[in-house]
N, CA, C and O atoms as CSV, one atom per row, in Angstrom:
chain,resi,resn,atom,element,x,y,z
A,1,UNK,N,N,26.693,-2.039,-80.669
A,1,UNK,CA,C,27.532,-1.970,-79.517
A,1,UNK,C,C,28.368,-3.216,-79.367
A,1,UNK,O,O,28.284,-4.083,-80.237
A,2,UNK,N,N,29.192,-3.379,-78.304
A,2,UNK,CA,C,30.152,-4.208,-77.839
A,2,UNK,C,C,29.559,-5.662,-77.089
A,2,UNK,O,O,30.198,-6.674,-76.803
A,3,UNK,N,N,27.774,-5.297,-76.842
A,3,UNK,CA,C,27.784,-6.510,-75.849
A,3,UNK,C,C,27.369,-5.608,-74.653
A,3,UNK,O,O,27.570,-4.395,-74.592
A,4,UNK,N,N,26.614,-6.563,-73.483
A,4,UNK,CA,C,26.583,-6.158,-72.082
A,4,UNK,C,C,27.869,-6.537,-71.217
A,4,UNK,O,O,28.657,-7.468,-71.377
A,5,UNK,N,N,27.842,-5.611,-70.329
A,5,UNK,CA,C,29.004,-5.607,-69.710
A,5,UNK,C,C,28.644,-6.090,-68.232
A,5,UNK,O,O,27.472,-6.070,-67.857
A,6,UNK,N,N,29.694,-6.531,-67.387
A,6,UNK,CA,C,29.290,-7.660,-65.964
A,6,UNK,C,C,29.608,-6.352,-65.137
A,6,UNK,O,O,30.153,-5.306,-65.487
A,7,UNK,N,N,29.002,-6.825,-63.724
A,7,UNK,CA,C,29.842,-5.726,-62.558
A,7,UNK,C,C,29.421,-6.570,-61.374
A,7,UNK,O,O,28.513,-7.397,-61.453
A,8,UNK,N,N,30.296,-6.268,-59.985
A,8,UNK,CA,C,29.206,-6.696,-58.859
A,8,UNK,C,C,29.983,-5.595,-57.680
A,8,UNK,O,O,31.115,-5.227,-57.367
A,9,UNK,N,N,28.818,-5.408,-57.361
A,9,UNK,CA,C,29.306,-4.669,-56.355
A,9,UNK,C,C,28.635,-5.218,-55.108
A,9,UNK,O,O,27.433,-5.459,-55.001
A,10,UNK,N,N,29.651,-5.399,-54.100
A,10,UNK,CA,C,29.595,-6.268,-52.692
A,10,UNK,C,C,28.992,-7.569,-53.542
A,10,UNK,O,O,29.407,-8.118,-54.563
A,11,UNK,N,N,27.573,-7.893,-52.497
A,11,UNK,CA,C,27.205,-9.285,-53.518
A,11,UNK,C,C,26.360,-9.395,-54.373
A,11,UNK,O,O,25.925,-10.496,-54.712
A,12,UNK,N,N,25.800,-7.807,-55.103
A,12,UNK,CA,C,25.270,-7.726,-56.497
A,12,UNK,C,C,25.624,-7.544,-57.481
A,12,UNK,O,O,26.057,-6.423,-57.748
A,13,UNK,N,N,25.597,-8.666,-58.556
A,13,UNK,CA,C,26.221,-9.002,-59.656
A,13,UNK,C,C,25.015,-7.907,-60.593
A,13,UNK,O,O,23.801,-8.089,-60.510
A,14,UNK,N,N,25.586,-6.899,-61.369
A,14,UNK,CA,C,24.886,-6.259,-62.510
A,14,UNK,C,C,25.267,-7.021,-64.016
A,14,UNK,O,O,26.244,-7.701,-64.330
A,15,UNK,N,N,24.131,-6.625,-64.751
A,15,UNK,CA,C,24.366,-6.770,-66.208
A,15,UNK,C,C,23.766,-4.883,-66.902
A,15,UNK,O,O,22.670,-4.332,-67.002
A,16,UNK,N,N,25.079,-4.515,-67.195
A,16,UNK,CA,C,24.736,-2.918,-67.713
A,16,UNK,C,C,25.101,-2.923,-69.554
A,16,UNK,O,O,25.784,-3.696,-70.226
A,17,UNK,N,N,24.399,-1.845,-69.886
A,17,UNK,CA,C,24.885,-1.114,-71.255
A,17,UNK,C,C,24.557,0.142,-71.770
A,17,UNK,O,O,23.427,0.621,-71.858
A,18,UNK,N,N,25.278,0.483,-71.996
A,18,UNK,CA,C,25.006,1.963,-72.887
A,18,UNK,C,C,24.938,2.447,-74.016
A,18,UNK,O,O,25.824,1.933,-74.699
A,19,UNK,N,N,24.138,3.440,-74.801
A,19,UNK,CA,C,24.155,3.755,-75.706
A,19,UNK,C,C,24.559,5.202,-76.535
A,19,UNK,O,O,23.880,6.184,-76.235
A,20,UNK,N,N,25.540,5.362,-77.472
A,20,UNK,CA,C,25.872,6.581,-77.355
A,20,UNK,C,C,25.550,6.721,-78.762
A,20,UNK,O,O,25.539,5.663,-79.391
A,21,UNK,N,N,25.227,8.017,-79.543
A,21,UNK,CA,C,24.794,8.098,-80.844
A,21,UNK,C,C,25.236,9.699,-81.058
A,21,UNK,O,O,25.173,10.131,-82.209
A,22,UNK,N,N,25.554,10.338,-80.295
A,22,UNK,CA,C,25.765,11.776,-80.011
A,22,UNK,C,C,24.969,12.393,-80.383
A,22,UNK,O,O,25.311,13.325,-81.112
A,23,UNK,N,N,23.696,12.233,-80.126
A,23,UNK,CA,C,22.679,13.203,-80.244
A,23,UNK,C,C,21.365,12.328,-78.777
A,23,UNK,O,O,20.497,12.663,-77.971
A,24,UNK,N,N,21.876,11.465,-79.132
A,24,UNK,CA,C,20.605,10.102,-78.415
A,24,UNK,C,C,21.674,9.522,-77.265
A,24,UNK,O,O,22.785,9.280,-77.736
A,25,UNK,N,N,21.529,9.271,-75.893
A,25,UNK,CA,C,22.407,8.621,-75.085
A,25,UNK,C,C,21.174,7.889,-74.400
A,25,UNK,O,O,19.983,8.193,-74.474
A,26,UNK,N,N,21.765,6.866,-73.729
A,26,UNK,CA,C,20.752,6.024,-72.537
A,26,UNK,C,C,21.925,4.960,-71.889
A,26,UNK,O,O,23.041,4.778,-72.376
A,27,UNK,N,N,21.460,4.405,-70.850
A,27,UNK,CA,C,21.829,3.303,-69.635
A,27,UNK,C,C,20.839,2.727,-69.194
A,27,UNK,O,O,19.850,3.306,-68.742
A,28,UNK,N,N,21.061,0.948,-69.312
A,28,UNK,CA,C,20.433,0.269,-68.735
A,28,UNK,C,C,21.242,-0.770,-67.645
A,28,UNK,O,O,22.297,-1.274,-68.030
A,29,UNK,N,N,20.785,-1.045,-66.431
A,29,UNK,CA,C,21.696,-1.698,-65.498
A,29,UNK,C,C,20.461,-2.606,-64.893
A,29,UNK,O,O,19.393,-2.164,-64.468
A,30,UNK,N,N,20.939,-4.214,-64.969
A,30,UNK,CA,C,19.413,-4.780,-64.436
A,30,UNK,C,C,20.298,-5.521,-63.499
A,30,UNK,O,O,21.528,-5.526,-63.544
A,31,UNK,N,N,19.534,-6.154,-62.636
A,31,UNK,CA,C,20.309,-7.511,-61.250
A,31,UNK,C,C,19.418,-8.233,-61.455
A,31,UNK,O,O,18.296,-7.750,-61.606
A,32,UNK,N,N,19.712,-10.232,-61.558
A,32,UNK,CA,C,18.669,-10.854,-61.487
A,32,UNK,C,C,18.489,-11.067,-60.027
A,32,UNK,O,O,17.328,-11.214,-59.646
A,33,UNK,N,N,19.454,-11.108,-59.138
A,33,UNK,CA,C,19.396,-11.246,-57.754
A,33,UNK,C,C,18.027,-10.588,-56.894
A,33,UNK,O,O,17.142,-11.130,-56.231
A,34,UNK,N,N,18.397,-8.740,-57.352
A,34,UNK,CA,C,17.166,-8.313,-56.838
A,34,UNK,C,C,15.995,-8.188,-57.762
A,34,UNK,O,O,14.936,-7.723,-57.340
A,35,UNK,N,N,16.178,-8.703,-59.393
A,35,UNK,CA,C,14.511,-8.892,-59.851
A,35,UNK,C,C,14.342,-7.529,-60.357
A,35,UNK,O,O,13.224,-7.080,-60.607
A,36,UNK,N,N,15.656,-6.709,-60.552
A,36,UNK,CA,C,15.022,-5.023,-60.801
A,36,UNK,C,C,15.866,-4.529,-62.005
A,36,UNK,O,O,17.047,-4.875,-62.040
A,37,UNK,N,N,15.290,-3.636,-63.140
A,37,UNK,CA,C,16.290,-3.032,-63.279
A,37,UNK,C,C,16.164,-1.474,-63.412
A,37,UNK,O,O,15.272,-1.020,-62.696
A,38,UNK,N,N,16.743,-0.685,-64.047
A,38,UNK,CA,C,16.592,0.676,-64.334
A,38,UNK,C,C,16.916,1.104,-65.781
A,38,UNK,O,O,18.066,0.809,-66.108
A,39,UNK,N,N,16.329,1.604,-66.541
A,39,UNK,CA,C,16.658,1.812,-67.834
A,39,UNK,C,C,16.137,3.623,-68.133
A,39,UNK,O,O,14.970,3.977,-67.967
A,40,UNK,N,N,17.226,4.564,-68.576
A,40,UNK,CA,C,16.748,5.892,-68.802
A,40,UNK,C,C,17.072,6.182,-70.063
A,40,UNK,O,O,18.030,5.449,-70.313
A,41,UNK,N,N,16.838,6.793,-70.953
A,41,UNK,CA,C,16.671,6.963,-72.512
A,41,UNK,C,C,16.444,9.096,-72.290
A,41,UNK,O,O,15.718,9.844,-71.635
A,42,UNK,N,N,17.628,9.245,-73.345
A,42,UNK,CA,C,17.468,10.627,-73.311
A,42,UNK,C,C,17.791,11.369,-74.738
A,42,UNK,O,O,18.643,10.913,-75.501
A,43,UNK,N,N,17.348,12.066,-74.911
A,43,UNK,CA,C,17.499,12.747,-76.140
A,43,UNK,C,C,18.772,14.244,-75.922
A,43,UNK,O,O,18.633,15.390,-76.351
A,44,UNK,N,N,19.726,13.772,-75.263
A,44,UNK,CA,C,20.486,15.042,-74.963
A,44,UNK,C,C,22.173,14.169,-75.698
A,44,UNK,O,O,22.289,13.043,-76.180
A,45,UNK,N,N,23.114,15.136,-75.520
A,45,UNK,CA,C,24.402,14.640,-76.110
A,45,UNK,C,C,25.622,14.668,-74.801
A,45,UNK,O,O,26.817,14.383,-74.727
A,46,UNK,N,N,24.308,15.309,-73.617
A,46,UNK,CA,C,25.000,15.081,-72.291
A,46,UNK,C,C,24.042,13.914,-71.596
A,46,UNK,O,O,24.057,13.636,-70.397
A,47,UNK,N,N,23.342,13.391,-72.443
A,47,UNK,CA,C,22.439,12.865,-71.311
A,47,UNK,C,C,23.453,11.200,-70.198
A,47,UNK,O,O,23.054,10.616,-69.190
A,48,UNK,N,N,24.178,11.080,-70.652
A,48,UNK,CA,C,24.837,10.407,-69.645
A,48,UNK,C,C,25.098,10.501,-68.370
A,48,UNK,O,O,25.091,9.611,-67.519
A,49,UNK,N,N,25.407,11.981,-68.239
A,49,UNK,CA,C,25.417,12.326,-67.073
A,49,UNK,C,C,23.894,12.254,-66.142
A,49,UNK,O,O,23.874,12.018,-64.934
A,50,UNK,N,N,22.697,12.505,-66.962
A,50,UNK,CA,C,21.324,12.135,-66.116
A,50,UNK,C,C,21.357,10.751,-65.835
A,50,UNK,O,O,21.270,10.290,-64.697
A,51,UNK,N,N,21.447,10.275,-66.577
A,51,UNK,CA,C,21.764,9.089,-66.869
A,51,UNK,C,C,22.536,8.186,-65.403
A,51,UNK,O,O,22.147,7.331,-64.607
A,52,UNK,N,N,23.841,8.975,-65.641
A,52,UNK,CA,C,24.430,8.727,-64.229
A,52,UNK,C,C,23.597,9.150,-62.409
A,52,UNK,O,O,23.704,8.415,-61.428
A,53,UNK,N,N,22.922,10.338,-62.442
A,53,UNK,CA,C,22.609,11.142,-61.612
A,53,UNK,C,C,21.037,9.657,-61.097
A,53,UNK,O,O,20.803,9.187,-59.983
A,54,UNK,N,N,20.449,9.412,-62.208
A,54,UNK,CA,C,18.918,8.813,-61.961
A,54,UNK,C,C,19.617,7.512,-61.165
A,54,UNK,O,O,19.512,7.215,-59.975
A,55,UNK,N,N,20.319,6.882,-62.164
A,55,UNK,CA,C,20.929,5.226,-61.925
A,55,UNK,C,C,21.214,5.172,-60.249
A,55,UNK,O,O,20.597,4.474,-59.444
A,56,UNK,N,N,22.652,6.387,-59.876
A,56,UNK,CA,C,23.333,6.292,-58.348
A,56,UNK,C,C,21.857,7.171,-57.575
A,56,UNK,O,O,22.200,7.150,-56.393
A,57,UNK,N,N,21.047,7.594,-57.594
A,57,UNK,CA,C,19.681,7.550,-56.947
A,57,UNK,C,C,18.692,6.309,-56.828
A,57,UNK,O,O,18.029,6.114,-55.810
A,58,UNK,N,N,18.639,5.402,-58.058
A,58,UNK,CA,C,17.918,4.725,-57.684
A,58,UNK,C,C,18.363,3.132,-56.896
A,58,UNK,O,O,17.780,2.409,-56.088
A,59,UNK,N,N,20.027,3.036,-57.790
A,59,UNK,CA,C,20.736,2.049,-56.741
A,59,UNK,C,C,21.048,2.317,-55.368
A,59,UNK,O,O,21.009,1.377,-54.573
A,60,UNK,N,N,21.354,3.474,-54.976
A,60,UNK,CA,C,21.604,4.089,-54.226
A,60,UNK,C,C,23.103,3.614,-53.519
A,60,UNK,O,O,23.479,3.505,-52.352
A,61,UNK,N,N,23.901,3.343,-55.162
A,61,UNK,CA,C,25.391,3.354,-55.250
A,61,UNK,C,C,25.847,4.049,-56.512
A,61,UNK,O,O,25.192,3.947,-57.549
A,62,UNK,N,N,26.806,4.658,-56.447
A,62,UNK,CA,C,27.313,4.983,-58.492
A,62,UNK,C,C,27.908,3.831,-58.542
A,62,UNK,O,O,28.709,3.301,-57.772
A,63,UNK,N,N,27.291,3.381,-59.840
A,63,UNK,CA,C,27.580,2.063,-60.939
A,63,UNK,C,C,28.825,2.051,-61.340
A,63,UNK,O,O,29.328,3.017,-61.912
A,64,UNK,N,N,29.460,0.953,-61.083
A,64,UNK,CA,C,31.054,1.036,-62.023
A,64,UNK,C,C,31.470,1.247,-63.016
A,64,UNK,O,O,32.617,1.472,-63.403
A,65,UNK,N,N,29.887,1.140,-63.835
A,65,UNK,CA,C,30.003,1.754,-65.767
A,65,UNK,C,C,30.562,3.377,-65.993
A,65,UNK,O,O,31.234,3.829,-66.920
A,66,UNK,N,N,30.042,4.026,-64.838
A,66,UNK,CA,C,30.273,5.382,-64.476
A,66,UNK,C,C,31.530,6.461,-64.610
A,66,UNK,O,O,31.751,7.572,-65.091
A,67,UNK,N,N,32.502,4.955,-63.552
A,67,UNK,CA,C,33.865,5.261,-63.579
A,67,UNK,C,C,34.382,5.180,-64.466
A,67,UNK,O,O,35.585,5.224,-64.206
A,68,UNK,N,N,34.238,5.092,-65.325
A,68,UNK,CA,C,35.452,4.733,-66.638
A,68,UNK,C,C,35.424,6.834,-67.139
A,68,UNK,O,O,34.392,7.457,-67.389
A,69,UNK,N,N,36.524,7.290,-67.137
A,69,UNK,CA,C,36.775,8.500,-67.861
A,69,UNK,C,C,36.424,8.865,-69.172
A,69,UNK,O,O,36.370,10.070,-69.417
A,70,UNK,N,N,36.161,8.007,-70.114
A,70,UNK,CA,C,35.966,7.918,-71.440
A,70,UNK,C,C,34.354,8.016,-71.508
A,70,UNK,O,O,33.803,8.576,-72.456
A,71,UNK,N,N,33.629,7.429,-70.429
A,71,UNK,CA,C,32.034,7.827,-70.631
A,71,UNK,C,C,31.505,9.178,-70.813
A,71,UNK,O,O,30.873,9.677,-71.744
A,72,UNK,N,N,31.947,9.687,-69.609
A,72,UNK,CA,C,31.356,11.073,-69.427
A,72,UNK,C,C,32.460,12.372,-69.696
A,72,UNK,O,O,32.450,13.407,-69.031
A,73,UNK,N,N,33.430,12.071,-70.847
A,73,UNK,CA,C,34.327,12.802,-71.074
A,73,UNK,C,C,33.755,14.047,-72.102
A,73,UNK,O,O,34.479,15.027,-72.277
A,74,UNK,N,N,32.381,13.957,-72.793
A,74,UNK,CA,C,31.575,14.791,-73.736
A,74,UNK,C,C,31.079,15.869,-73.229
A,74,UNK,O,O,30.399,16.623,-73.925
């Protein structure tokens, strides 16, 4: 991959990344601020979209990795 990517939303700074293999997808998004992160691993060629669905449930914001059109364009 490219590297982790930065985000903050209001005053939580994320460190996210994704993995795409087209058969294998996953997202990991951690904060050192709150000490947490979330990591989901899926064996689907849509799984991004769970992916998306678990993440904005458990932040209980959608992640800015999200927005980009090119993620979930599969």
């Amino acid at each position: 991959g490219l590297g982790w990517g930065l985000a903050q939303e209001g005053r939580t700074r994320t460190f996210w990344h994704w993995g795409n293999n087209d058969v294998y997808q996953s997202f990991v998004v951690g904060s050192r601020e709150r000490r947490s992160a979330v990591i989901v691993f899926t064996n689907s060629a849509t799984g991004l979209h769970l992916c998306r669905k678990v993440t904005s449930a458990v932040l209980g914001y959608e992640h800015p990795a999200f927005t980009w059109d090119r993620v979930l364009a599969r």
